[in-house]
N, CA, C and O atoms as CSV, one atom per row, in Angstrom:
chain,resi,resn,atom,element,x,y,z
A,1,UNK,N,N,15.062,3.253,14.162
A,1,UNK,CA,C,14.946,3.298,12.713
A,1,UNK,C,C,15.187,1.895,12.169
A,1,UNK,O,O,16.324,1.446,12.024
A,2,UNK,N,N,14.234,1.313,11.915
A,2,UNK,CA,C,14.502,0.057,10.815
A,2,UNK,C,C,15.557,0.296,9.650
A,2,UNK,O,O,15.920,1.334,9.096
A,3,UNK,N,N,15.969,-1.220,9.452
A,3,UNK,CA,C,16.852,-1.416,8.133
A,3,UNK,C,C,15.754,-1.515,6.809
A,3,UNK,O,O,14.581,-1.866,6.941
A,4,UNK,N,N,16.357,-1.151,5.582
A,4,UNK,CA,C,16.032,-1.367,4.154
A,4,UNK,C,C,15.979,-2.717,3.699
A,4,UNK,O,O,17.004,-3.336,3.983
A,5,UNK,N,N,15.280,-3.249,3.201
A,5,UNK,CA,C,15.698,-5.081,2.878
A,5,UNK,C,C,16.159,-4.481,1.484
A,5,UNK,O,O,16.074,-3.341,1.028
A,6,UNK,N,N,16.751,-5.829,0.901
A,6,UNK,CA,C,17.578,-5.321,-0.146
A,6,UNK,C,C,16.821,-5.326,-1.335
A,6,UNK,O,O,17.511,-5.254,-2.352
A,7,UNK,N,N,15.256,-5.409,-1.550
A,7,UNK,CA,C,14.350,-5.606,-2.484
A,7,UNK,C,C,13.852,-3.689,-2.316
A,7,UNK,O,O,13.271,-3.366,-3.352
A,8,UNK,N,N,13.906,-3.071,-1.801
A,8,UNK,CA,C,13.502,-1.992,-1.407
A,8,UNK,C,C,14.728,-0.872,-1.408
A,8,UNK,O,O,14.435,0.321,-1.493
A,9,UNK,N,N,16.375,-1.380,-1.292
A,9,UNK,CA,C,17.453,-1.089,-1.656
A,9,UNK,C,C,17.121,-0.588,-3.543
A,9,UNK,O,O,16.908,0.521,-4.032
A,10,UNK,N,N,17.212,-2.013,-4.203
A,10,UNK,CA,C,17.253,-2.318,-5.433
A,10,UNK,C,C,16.158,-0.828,-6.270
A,10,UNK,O,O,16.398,0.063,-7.086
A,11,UNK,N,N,14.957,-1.273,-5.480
A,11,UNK,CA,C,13.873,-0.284,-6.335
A,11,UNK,C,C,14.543,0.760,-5.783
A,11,UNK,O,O,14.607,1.253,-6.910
A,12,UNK,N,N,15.193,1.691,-5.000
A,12,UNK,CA,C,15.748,3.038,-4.390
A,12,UNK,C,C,16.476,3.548,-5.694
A,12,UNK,O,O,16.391,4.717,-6.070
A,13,UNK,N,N,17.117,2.682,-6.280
A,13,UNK,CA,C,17.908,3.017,-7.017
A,13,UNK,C,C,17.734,2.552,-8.647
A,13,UNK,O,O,18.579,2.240,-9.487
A,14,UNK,N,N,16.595,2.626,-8.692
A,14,UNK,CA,C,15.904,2.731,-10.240
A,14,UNK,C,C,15.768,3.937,-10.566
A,14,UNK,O,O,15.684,4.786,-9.679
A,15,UNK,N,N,15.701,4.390,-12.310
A,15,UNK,CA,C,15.813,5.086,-12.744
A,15,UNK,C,C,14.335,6.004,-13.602
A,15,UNK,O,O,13.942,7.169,-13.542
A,16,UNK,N,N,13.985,5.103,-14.155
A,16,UNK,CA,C,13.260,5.322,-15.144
A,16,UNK,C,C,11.510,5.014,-14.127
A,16,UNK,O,O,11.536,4.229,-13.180
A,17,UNK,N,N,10.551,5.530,-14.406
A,17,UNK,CA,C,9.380,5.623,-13.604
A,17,UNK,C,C,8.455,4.788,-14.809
A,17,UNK,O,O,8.625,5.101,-15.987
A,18,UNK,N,N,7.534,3.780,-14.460
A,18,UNK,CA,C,6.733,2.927,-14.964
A,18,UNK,C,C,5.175,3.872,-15.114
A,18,UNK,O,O,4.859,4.811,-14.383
A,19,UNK,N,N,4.595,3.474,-15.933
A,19,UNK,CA,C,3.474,4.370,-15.570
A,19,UNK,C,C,2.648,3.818,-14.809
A,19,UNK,O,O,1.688,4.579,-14.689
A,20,UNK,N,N,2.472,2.666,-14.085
A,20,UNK,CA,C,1.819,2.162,-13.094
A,20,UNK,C,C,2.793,2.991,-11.914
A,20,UNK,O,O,1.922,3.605,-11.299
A,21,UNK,N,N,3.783,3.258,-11.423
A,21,UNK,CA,C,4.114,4.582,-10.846
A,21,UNK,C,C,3.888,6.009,-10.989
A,21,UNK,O,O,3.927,6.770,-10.022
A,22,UNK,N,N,3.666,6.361,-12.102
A,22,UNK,CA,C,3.304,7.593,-11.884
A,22,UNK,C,C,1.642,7.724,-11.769
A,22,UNK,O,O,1.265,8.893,-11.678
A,23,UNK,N,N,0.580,6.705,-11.757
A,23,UNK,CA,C,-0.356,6.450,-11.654
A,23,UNK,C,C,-0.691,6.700,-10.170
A,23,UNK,O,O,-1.512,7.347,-9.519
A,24,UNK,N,N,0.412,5.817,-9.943
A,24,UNK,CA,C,0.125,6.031,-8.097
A,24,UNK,C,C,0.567,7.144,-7.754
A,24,UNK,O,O,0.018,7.550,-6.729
A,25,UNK,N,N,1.802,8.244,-8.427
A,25,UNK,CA,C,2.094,9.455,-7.560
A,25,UNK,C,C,1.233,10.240,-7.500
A,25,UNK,O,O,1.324,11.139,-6.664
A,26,UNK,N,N,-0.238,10.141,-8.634
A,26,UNK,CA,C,-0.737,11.318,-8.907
A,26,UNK,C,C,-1.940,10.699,-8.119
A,26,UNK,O,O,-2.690,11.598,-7.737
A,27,UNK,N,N,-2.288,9.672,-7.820
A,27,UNK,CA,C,-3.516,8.936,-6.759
A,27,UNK,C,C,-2.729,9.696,-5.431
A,27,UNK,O,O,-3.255,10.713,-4.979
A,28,UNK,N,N,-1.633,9.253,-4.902
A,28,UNK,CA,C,-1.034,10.181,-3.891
A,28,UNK,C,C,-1.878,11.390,-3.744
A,28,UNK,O,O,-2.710,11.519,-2.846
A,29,UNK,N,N,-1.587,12.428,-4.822
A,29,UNK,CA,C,-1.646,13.300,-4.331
A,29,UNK,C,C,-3.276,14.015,-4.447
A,29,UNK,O,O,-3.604,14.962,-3.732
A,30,UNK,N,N,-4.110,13.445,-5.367
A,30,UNK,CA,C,-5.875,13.514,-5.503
A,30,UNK,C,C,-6.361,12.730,-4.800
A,30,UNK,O,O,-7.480,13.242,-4.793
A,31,UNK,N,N,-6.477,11.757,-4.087
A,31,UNK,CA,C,-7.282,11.115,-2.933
A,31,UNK,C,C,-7.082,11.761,-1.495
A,31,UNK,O,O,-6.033,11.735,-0.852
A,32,UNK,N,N,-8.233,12.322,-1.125
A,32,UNK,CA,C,-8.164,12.785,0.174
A,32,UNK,C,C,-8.006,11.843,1.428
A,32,UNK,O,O,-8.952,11.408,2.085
A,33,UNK,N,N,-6.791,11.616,1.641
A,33,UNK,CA,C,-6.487,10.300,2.499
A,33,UNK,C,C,-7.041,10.952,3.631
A,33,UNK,O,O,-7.966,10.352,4.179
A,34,UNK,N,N,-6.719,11.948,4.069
A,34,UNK,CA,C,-6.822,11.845,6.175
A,34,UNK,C,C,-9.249,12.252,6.172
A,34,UNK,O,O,-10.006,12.246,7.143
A,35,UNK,N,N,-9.545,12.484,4.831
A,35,UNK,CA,C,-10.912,12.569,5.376
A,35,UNK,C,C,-11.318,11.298,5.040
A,35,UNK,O,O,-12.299,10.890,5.662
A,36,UNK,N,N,-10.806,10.524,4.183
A,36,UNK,CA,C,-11.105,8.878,4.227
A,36,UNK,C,C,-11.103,8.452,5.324
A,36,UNK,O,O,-12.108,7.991,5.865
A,37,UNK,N,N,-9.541,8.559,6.053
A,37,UNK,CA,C,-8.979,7.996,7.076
A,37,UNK,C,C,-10.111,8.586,8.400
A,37,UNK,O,O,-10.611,7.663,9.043
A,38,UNK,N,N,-10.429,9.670,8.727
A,38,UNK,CA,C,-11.080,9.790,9.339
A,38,UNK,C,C,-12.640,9.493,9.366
A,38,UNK,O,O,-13.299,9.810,10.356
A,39,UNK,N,N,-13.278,8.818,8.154
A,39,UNK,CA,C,-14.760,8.104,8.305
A,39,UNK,C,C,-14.184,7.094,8.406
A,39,UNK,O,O,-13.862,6.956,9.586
A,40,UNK,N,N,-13.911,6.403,7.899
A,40,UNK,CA,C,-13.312,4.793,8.148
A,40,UNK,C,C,-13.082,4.520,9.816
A,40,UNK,O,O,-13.932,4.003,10.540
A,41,UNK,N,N,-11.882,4.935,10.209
A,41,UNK,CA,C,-11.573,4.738,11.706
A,41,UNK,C,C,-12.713,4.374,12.434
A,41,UNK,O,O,-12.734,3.205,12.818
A,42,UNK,N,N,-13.725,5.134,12.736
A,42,UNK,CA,C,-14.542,4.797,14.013
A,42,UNK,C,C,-15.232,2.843,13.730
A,42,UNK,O,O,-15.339,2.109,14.712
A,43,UNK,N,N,-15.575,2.373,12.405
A,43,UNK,CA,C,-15.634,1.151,11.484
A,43,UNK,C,C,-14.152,0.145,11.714
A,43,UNK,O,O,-14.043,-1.075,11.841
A,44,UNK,N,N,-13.289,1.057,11.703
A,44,UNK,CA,C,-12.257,-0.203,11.510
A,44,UNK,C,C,-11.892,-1.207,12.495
A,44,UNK,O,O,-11.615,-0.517,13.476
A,45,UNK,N,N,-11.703,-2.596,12.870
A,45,UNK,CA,C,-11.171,-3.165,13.831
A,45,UNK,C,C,-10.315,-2.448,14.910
A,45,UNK,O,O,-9.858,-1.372,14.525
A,46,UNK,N,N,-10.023,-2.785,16.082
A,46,UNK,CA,C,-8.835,-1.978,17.258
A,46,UNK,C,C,-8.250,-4.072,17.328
A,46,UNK,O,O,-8.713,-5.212,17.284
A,47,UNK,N,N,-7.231,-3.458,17.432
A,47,UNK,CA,C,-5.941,-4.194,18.613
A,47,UNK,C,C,-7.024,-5.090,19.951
A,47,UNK,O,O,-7.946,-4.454,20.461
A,48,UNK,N,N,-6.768,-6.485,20.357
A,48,UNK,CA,C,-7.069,-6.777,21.299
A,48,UNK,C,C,-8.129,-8.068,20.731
A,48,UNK,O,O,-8.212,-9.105,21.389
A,49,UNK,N,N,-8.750,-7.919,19.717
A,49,UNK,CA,C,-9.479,-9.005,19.874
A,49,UNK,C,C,-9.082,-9.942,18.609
A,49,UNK,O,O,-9.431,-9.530,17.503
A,50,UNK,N,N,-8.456,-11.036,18.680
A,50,UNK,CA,C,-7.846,-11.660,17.900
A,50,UNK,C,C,-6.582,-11.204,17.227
A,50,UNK,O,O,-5.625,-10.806,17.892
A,51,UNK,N,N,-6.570,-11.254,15.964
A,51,UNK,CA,C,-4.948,-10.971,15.389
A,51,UNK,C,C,-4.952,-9.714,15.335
A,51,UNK,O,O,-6.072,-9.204,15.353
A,52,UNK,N,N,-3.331,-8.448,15.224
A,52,UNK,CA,C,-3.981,-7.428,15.362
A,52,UNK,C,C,-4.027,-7.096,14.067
A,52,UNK,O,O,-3.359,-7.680,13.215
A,53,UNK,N,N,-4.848,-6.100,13.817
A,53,UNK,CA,C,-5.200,-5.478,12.016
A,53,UNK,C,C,-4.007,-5.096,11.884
A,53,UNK,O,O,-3.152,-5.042,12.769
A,54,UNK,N,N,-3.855,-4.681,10.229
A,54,UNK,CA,C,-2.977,-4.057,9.774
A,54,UNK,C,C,-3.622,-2.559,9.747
A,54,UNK,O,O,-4.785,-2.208,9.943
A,55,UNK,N,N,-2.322,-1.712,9.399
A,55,UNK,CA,C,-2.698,-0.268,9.629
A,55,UNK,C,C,-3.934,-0.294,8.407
A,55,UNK,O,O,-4.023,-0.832,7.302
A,56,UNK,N,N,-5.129,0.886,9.514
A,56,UNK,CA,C,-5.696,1.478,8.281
A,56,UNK,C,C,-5.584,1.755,6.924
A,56,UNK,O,O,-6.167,1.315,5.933
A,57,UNK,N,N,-4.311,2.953,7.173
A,57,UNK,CA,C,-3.956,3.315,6.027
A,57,UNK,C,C,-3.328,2.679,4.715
A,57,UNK,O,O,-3.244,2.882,3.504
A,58,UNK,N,N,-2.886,1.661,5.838
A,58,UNK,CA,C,-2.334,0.712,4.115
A,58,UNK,C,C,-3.435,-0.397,3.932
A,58,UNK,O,O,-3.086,-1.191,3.059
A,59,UNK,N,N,-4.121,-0.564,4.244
A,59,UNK,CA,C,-5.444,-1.535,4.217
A,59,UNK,C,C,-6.405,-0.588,3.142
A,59,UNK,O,O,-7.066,-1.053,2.213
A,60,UNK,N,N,-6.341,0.313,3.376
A,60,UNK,CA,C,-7.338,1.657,2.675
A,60,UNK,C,C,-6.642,1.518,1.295
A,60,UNK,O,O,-7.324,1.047,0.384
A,61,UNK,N,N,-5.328,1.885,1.034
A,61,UNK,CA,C,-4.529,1.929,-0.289
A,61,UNK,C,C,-4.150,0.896,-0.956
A,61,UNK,O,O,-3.498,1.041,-1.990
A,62,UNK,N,N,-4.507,-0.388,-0.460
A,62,UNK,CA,C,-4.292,-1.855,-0.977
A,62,UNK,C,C,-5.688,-2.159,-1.118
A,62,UNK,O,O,-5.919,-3.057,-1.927
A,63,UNK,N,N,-6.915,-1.524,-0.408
A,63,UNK,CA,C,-7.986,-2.045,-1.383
A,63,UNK,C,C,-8.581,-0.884,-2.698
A,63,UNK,O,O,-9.455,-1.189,-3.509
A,64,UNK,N,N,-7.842,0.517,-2.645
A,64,UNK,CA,C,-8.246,1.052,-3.688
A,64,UNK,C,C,-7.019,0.648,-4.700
A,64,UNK,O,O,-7.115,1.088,-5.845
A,65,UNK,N,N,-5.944,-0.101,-4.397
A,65,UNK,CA,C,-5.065,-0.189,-5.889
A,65,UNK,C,C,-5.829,-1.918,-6.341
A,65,UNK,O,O,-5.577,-2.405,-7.443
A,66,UNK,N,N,-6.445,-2.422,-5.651
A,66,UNK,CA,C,-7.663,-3.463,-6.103
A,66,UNK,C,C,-8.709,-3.586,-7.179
A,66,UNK,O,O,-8.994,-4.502,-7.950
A,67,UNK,N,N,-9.264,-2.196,-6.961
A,67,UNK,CA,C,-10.020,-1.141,-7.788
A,67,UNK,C,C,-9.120,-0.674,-8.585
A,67,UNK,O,O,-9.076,-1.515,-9.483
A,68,UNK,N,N,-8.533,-0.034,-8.772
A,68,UNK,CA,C,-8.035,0.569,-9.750
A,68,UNK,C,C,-7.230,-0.342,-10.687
A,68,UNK,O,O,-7.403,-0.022,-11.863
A,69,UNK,N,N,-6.511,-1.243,-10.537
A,69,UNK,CA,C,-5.753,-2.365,-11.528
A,69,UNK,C,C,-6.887,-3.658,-11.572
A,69,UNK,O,O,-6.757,-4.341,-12.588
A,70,UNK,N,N,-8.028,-4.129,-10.595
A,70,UNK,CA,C,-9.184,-4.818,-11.195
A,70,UNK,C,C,-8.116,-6.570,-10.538
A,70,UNK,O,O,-7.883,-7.597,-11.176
A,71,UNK,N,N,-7.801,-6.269,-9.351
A,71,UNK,CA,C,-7.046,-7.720,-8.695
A,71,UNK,C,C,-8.002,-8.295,-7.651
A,71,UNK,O,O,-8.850,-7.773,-6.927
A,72,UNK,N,N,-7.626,-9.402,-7.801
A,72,UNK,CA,C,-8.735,-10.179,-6.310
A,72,UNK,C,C,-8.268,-10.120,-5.215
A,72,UNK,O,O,-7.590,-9.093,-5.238
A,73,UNK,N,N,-8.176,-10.628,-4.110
A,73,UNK,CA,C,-7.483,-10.998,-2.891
A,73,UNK,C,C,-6.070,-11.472,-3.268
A,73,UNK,O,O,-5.045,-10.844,-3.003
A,74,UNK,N,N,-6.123,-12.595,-3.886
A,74,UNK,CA,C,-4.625,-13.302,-4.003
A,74,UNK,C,C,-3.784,-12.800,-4.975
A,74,UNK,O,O,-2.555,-12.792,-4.903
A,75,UNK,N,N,-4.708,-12.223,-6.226
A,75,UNK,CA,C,-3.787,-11.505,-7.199
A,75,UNK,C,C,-3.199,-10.103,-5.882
A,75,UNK,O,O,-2.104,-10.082,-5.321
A,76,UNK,N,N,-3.864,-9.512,-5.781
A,76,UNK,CA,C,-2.907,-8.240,-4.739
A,76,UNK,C,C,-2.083,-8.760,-4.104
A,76,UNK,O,O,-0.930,-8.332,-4.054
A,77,UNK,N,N,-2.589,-10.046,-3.329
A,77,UNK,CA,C,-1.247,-10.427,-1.968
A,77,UNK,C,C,-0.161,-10.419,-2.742
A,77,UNK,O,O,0.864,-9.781,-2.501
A,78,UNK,N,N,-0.447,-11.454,-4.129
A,78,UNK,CA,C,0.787,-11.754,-4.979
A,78,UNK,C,C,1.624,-10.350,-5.278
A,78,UNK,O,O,2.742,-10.242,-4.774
A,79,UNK,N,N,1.166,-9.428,-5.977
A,79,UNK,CA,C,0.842,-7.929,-6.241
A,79,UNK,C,C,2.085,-7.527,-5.150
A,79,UNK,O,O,3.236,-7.296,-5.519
A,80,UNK,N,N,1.802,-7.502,-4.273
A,80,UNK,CA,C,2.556,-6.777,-3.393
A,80,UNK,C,C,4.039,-7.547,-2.714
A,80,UNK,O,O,4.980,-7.183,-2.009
A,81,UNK,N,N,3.637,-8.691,-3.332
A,81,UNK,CA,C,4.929,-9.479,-2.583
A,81,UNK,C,C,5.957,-9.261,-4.203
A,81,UNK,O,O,7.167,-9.095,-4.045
A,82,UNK,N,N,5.367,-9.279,-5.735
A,82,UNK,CA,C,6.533,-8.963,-6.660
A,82,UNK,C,C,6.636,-7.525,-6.800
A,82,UNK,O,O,7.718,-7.120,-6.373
A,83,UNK,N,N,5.819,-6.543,-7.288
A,83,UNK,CA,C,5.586,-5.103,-7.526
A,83,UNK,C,C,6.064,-4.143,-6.096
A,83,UNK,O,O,5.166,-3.868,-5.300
A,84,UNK,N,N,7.665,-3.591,-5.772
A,84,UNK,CA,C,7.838,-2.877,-5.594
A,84,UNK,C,C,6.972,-1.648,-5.221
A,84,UNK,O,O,6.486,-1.352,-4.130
A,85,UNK,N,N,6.891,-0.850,-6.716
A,85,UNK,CA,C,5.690,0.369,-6.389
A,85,UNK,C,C,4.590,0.438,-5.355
A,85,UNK,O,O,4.377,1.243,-4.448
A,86,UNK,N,N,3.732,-1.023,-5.905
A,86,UNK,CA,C,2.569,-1.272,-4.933
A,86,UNK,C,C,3.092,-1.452,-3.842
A,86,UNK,O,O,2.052,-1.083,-3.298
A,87,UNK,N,N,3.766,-1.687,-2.964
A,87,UNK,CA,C,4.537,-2.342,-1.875
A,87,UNK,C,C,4.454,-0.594,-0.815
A,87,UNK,O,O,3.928,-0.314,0.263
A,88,UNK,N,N,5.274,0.223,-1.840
A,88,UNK,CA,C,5.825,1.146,-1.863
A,88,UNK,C,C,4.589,2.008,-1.291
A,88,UNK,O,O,4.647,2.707,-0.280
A,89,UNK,N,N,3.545,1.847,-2.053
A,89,UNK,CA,C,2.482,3.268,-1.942
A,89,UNK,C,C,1.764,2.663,-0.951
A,89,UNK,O,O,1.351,3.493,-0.141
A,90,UNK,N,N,1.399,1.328,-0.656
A,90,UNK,CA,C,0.825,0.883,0.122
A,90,UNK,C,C,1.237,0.953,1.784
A,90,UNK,O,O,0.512,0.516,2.677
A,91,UNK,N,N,2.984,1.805,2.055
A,91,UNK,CA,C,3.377,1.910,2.917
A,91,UNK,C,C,3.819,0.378,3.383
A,91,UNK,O,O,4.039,0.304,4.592
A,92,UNK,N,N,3.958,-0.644,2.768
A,92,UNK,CA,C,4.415,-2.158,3.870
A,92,UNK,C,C,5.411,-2.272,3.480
A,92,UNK,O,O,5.892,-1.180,3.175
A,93,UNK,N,N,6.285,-3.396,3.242
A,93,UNK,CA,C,7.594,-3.709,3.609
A,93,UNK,C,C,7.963,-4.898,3.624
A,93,UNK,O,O,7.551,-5.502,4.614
A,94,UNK,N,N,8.747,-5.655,2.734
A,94,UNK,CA,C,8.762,-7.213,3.162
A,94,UNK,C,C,9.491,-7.477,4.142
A,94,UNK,O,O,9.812,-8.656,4.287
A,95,UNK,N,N,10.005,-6.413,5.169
A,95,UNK,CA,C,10.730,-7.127,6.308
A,95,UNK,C,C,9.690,-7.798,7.431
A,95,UNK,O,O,10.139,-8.404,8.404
């Protein structure tokens, strides 16, 4: 079991929900992730030839919160290294 970094501590223990969070709880639960996940896969990179990919699944949910908030490449990277939430739904982790 991995440790919590303390940026992921901090958001644990917030109170009040942003509506760019509840945006994402309700994308959670109306996007059919595993029939995405399952056309995508046979398309996606494997392990072994150069660097390895990042998971599908958070590759899949970091380019639809792209789409949906209207960010480029560097606005998201940025995106995900200040915004908690996004961090959060996207499944990564700054450890």
């Amino acid at each position: 079991m991995s440790q919590i970094s303390f940026a992921d501590a901090e958001y644990a223990g917030k109170r009040k929900k942003t509506r760019r969070e509840v945006f994402l709880e309700e994308m959670e639960q109306v996007v059919p992730w595993k029939v995405l996940l399952k056309i995508i896969e046979p398309h996606y990179p494997v392990a072994g030839r150069g660097r390895r990919p990042y998971a599908l699944e958070s590759m899949l949910r970091v380019h639809l919160m792209q789409n949906w908030f209207a960010l480029s490449d560097p606005a998201m990277e940025e995106a995900l290294y200040e915004i908690a939430s996004l961090r959060s739904f996207a499944h990564l982790s700054l450890n």
